[in-house]
N, CA, C and O atoms as CSV, one atom per row, in Angstrom:
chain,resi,resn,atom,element,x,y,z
A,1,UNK,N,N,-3.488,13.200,-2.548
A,1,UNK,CA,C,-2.403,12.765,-1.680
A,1,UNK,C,C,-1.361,13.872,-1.563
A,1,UNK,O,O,-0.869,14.529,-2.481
A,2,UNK,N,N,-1.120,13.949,-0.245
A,2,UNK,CA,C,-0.020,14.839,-0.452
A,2,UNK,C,C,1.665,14.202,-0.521
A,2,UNK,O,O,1.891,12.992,-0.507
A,3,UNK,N,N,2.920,15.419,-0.609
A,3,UNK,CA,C,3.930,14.858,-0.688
A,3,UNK,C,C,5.201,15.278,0.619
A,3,UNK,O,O,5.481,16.385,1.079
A,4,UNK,N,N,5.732,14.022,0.920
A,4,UNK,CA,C,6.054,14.460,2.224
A,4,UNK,C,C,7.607,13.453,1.662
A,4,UNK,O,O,7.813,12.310,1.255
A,5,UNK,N,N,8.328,14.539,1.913
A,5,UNK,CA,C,10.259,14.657,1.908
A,5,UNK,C,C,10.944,13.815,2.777
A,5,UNK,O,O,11.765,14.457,3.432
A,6,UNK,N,N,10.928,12.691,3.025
A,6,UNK,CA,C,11.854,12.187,4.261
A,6,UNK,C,C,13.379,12.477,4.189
A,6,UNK,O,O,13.899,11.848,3.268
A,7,UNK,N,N,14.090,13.110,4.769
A,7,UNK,CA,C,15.591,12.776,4.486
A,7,UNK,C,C,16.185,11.983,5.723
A,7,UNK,O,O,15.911,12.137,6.913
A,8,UNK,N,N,17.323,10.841,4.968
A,8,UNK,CA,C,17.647,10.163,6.250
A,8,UNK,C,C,19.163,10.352,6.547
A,8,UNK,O,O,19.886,10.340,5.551
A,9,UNK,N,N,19.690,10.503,7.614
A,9,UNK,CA,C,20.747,10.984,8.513
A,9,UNK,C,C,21.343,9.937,9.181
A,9,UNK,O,O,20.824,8.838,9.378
A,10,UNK,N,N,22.863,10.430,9.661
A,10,UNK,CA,C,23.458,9.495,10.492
A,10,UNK,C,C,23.943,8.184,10.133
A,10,UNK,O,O,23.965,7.232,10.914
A,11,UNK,N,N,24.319,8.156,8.967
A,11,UNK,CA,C,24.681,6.828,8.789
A,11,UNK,C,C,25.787,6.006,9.312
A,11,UNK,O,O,26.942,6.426,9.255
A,12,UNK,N,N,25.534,5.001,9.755
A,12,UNK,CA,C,26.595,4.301,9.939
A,12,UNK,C,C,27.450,3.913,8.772
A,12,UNK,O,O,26.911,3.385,7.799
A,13,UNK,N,N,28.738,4.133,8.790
A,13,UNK,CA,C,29.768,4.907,7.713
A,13,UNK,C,C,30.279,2.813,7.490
A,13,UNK,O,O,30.705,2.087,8.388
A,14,UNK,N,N,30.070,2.510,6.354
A,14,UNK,CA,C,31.143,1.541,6.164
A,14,UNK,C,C,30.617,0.004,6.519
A,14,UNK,O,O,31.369,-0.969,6.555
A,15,UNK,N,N,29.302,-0.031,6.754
A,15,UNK,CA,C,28.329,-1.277,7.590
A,15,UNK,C,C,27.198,-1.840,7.061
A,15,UNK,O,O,26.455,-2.507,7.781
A,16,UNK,N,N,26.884,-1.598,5.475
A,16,UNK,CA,C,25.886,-1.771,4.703
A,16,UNK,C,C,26.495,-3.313,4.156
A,16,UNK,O,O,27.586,-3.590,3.657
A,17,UNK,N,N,25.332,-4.156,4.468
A,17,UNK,CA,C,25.825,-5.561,4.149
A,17,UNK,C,C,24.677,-5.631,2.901
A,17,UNK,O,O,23.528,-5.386,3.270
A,18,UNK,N,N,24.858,-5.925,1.535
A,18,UNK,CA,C,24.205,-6.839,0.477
A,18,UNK,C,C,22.592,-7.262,0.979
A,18,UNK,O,O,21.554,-7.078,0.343
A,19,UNK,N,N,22.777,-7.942,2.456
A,19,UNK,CA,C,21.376,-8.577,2.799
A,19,UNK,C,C,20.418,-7.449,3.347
A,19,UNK,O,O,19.206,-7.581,3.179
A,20,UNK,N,N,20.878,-6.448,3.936
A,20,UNK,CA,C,19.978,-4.703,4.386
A,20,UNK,C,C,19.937,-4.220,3.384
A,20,UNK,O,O,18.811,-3.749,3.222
A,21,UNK,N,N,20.866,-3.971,2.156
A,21,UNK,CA,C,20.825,-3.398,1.176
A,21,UNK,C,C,19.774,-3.757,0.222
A,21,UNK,O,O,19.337,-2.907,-0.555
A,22,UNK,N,N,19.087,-5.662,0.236
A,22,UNK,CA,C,18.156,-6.087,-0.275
A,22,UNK,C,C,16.729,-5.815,0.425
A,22,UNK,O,O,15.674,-5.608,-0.174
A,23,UNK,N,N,16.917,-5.859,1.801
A,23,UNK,CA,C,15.407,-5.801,2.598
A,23,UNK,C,C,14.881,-4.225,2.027
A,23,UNK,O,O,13.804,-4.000,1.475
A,24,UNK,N,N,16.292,-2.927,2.423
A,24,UNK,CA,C,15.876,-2.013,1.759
A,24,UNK,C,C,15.420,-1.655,0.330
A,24,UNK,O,O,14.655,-0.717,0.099
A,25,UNK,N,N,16.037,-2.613,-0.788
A,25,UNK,CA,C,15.240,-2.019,-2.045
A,25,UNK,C,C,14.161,-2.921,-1.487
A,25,UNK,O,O,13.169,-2.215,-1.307
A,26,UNK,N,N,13.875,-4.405,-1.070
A,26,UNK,CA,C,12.187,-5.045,-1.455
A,26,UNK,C,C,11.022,-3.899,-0.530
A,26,UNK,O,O,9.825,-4.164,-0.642
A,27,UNK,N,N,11.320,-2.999,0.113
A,27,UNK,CA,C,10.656,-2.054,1.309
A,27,UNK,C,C,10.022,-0.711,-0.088
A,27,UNK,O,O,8.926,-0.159,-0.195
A,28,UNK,N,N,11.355,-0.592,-0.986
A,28,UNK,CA,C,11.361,0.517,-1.960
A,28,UNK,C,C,9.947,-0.094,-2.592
A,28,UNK,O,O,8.753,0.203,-2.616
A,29,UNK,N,N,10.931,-1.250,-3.143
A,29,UNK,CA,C,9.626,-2.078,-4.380
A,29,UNK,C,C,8.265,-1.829,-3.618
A,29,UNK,O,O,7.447,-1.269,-4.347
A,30,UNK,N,N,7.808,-2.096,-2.347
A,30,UNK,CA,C,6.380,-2.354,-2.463
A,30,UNK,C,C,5.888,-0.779,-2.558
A,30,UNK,O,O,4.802,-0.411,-3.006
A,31,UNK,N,N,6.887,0.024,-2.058
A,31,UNK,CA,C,5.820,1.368,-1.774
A,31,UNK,C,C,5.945,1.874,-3.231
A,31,UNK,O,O,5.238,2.838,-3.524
A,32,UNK,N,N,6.573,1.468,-3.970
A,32,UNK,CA,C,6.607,1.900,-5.381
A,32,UNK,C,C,5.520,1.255,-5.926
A,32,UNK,O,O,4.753,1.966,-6.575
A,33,UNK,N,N,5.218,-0.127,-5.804
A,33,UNK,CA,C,4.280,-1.197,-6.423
A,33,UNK,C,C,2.772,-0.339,-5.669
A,33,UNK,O,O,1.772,-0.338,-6.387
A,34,UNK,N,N,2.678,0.232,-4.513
A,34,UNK,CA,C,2.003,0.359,-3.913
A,34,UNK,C,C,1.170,2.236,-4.577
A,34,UNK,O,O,0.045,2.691,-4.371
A,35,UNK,N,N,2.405,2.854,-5.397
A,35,UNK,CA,C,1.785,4.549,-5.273
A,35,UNK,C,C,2.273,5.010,-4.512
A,35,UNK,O,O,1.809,6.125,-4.270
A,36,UNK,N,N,3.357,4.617,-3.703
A,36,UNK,CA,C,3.567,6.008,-2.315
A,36,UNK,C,C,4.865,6.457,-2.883
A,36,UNK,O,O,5.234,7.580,-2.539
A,37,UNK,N,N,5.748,5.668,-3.828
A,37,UNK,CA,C,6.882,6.433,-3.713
A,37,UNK,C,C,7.260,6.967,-5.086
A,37,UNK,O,O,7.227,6.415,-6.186
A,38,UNK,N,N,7.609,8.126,-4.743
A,38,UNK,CA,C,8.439,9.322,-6.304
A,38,UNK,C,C,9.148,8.862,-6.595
A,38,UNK,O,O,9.305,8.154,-7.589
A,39,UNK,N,N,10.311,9.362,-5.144
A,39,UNK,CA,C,11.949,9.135,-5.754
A,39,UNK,C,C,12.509,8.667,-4.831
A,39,UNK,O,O,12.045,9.016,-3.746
A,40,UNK,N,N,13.920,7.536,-4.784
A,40,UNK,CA,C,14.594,7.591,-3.297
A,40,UNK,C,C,16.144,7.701,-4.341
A,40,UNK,O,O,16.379,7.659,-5.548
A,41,UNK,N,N,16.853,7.839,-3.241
A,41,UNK,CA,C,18.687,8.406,-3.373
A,41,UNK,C,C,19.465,8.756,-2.541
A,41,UNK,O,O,19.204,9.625,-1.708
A,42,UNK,N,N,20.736,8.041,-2.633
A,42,UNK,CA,C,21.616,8.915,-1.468
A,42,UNK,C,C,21.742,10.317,-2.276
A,42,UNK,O,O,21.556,10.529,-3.474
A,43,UNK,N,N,22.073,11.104,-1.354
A,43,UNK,CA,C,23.010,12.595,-2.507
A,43,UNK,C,C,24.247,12.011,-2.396
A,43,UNK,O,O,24.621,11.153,-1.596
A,44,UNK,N,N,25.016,12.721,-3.535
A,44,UNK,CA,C,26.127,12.440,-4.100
A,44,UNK,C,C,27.348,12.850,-2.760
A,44,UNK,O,O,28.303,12.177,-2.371
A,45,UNK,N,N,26.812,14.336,-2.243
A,45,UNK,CA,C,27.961,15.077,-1.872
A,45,UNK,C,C,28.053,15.130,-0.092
A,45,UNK,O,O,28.651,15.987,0.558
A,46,UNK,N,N,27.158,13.772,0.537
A,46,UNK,CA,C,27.240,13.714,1.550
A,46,UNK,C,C,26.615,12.479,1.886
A,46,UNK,O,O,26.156,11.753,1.005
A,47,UNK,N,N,26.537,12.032,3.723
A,47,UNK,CA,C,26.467,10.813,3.692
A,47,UNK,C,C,24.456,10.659,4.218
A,47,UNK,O,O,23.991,9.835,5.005
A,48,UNK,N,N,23.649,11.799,3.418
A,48,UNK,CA,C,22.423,11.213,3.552
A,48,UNK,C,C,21.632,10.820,2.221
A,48,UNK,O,O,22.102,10.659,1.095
A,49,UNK,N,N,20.150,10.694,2.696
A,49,UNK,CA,C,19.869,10.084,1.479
A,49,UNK,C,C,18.101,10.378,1.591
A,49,UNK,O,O,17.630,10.239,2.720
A,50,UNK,N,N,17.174,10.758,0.508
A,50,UNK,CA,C,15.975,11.310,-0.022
A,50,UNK,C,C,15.471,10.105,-0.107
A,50,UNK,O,O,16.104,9.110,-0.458
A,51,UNK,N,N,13.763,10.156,0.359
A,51,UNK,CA,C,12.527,9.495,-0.218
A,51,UNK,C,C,11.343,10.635,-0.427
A,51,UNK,O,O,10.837,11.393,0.401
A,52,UNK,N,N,11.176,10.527,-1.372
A,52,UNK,CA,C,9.631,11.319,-1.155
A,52,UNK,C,C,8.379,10.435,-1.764
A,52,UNK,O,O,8.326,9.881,-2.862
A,53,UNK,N,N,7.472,10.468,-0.809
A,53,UNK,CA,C,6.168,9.440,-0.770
A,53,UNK,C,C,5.800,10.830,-0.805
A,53,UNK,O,O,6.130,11.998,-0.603
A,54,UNK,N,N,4.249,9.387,-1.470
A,54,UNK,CA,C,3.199,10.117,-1.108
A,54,UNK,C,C,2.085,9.523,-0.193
A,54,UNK,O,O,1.986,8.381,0.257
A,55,UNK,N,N,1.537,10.257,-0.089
A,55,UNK,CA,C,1.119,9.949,1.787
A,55,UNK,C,C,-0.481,10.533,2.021
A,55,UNK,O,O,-0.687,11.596,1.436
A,56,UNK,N,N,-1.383,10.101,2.625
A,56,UNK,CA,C,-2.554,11.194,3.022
A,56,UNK,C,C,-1.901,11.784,4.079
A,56,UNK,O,O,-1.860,12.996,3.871
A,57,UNK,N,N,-1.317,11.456,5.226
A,57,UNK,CA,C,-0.522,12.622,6.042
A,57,UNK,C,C,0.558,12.379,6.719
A,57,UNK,O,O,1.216,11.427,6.301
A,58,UNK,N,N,0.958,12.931,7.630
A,58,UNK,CA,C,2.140,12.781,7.916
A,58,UNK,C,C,2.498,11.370,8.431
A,58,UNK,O,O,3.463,10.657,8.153
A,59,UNK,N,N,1.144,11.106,9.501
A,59,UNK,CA,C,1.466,10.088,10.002
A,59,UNK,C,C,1.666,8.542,9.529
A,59,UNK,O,O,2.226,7.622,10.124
A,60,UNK,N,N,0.854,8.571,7.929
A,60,UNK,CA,C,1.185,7.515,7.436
A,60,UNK,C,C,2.926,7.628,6.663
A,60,UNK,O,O,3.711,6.702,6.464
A,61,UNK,N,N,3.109,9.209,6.342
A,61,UNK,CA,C,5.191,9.017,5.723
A,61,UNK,C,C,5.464,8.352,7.366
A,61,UNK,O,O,5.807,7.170,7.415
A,62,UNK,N,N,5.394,8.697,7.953
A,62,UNK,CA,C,6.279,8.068,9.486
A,62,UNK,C,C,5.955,6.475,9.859
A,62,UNK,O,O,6.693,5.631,10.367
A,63,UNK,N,N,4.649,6.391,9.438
A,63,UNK,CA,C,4.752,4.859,9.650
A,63,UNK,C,C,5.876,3.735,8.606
A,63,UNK,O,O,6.689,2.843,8.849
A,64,UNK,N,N,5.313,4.439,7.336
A,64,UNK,CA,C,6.023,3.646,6.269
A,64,UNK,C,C,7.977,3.992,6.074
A,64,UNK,O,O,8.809,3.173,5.683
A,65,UNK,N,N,8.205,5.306,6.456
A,65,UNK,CA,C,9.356,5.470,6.720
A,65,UNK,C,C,10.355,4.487,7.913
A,65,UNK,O,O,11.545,4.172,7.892
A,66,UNK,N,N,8.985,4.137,9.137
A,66,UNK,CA,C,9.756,3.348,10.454
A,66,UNK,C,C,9.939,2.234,9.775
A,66,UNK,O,O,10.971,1.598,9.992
A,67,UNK,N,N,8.926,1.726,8.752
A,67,UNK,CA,C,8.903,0.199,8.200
A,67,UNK,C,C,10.585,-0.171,7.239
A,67,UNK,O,O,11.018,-1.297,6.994
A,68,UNK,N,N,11.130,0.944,6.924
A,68,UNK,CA,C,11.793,0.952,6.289
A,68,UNK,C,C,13.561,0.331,6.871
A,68,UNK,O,O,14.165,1.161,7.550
A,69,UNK,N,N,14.176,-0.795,6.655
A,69,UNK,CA,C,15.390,-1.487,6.956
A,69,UNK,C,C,16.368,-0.141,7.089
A,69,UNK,O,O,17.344,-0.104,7.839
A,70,UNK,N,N,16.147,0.430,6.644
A,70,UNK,CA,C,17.383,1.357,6.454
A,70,UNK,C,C,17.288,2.123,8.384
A,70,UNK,O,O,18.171,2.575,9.112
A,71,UNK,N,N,15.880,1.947,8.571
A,71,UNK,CA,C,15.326,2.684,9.626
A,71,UNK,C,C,15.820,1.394,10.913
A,71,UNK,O,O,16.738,1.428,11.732
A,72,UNK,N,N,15.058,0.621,10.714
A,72,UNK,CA,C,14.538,-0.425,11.997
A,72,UNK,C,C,16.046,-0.921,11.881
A,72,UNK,O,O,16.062,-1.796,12.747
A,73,UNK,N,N,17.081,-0.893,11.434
A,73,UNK,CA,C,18.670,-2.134,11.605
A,73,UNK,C,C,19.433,-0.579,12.052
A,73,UNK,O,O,20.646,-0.685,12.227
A,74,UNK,N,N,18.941,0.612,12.219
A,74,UNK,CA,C,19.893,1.662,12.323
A,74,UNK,C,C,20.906,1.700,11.249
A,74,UNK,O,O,22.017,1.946,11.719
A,75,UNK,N,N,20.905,1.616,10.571
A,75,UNK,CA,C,22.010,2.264,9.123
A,75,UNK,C,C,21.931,3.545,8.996
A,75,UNK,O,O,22.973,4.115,8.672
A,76,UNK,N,N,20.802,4.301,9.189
A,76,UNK,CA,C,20.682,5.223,9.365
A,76,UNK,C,C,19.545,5.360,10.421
A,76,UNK,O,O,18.386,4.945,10.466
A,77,UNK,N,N,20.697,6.455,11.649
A,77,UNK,CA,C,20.200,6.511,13.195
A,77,UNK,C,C,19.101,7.271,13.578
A,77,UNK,O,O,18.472,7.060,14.615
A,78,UNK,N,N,18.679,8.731,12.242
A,78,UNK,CA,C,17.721,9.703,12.263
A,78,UNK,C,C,17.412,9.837,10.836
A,78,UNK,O,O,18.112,9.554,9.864
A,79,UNK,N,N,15.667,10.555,10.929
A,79,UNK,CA,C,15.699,11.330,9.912
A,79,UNK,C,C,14.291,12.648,10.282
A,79,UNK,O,O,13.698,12.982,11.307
A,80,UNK,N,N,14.240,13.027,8.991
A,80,UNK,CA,C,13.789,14.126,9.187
A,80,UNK,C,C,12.262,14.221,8.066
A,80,UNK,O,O,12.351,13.850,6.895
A,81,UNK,N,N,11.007,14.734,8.616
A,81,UNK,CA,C,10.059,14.478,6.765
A,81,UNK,C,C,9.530,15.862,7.356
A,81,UNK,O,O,9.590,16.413,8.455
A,82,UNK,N,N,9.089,16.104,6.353
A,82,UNK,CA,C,8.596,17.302,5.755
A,82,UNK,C,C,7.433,17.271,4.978
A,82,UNK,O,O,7.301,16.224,4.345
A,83,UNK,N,N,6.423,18.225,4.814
A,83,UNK,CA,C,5.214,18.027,3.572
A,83,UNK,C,C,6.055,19.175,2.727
A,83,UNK,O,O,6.794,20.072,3.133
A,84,UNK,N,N,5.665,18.809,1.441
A,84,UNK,CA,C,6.362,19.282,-0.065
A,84,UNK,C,C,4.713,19.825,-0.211
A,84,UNK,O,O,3.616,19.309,0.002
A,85,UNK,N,N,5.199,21.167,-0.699
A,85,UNK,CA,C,4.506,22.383,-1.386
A,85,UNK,C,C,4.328,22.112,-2.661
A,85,UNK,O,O,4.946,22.922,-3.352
A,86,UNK,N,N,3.642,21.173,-3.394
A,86,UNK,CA,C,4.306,21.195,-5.004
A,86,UNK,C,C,3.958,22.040,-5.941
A,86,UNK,O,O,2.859,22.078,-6.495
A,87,UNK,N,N,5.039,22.856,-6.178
A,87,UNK,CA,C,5.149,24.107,-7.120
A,87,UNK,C,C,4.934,23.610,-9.016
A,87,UNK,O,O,5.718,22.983,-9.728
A,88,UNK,N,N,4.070,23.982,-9.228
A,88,UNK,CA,C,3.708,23.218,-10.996
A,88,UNK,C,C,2.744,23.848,-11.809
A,88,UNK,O,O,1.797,24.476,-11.336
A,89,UNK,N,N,3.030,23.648,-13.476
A,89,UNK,CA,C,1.813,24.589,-14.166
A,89,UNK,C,C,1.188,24.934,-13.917
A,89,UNK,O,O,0.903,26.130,-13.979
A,90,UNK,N,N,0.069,23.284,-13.086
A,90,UNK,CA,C,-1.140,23.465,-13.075
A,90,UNK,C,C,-1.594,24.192,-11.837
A,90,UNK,O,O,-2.770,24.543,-11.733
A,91,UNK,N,N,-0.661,24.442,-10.848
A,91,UNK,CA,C,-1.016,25.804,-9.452
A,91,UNK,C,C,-0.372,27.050,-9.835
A,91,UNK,O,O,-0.529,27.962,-9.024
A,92,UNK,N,N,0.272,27.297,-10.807
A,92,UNK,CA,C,0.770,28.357,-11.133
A,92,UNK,C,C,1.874,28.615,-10.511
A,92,UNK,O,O,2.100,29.795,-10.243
A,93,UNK,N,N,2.717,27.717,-10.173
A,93,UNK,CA,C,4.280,27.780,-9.483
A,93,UNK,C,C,3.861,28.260,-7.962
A,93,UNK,O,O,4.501,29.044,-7.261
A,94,UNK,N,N,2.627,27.596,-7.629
A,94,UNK,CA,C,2.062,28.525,-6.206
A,94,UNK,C,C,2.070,30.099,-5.762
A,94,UNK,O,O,2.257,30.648,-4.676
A,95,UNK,N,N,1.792,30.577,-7.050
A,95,UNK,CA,C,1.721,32.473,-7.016
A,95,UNK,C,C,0.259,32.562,-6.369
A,95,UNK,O,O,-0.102,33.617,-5.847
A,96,UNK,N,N,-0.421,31.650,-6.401
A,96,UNK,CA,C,-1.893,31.965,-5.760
A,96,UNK,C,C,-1.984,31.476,-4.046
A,96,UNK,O,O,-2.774,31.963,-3.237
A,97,UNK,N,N,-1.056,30.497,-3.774
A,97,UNK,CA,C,-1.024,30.364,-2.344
A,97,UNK,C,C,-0.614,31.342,-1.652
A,97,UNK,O,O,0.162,32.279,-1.839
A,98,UNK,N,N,-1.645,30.761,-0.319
A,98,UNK,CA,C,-1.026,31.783,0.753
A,98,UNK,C,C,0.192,31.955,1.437
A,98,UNK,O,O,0.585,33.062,1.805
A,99,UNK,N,N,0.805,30.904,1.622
A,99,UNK,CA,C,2.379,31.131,1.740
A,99,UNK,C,C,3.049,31.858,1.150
A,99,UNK,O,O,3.853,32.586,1.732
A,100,UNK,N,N,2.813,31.853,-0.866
A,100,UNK,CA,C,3.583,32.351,-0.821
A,100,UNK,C,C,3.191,34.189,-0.966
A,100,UNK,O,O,3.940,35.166,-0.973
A,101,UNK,N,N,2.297,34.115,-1.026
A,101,UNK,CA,C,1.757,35.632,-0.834
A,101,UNK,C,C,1.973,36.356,0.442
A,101,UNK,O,O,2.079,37.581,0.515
A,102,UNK,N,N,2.042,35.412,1.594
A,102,UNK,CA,C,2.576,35.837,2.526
A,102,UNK,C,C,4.266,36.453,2.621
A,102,UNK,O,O,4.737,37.349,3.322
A,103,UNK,N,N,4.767,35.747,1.821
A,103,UNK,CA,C,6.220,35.960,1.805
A,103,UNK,C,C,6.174,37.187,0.710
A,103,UNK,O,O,7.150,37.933,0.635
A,104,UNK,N,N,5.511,37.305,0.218
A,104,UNK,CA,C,5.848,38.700,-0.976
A,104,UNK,C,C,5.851,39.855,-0.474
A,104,UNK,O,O,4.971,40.275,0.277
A,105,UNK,N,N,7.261,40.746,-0.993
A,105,UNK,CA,C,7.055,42.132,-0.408
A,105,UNK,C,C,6.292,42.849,-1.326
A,105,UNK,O,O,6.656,42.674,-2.488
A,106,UNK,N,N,5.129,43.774,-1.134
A,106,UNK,CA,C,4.578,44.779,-2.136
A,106,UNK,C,C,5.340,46.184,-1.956
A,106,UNK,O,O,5.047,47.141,-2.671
């Protein structure tokens, strides 16, 4: 499976009611109950907020991201996903990929 970054944007500032705030964690719970999800969070130092699933591709982060209350009530108006490179022991911090060999100056 791969790992794909959603960040979500635009929030409507001041409009989070208790009952969206619940649809959104029971949305968390299943994809957690389910294997798709790492991590979710607002950041501290601004008004968006991180999921990273895991996903066979993009198009299933976008389905399960649209499914998401935070998405379908507009609380938050955009977002943005990404596939995650995952850098770790067992790839060698990706010194053997081609990306990043591409990026190396010799």
């Amino acid at each position: 499976m791969s790992k794909f970054v959603v960040i979500l944007k635009d929030k409507r500032n001041g409009e989070l009611d208790s009952k969206l705030l619940g649809r959104h964690i029971d949305h968390l719970r299943q994809l957690n109950q389910a294997g798709q999800l790492m991590i979710a969070g607002p950041f501290k130092n601004n008004d968006h907020a991180m999921i990273i699933l895991n996903c066979d591709d993009i198009d299933e982060a976008i389905a399960l991201t649209e499914k998401d209350p935070f998405i379908t009530e507009k609380y938050y108006h955009t977002y943005d996903i990404n596939e995650l490179i995952v850098a770790n022991e067992e790839n060698n911090w990706l010194m053997d990929n081609p990306q990043t060999k591409g990026n190396l100056i010799h």
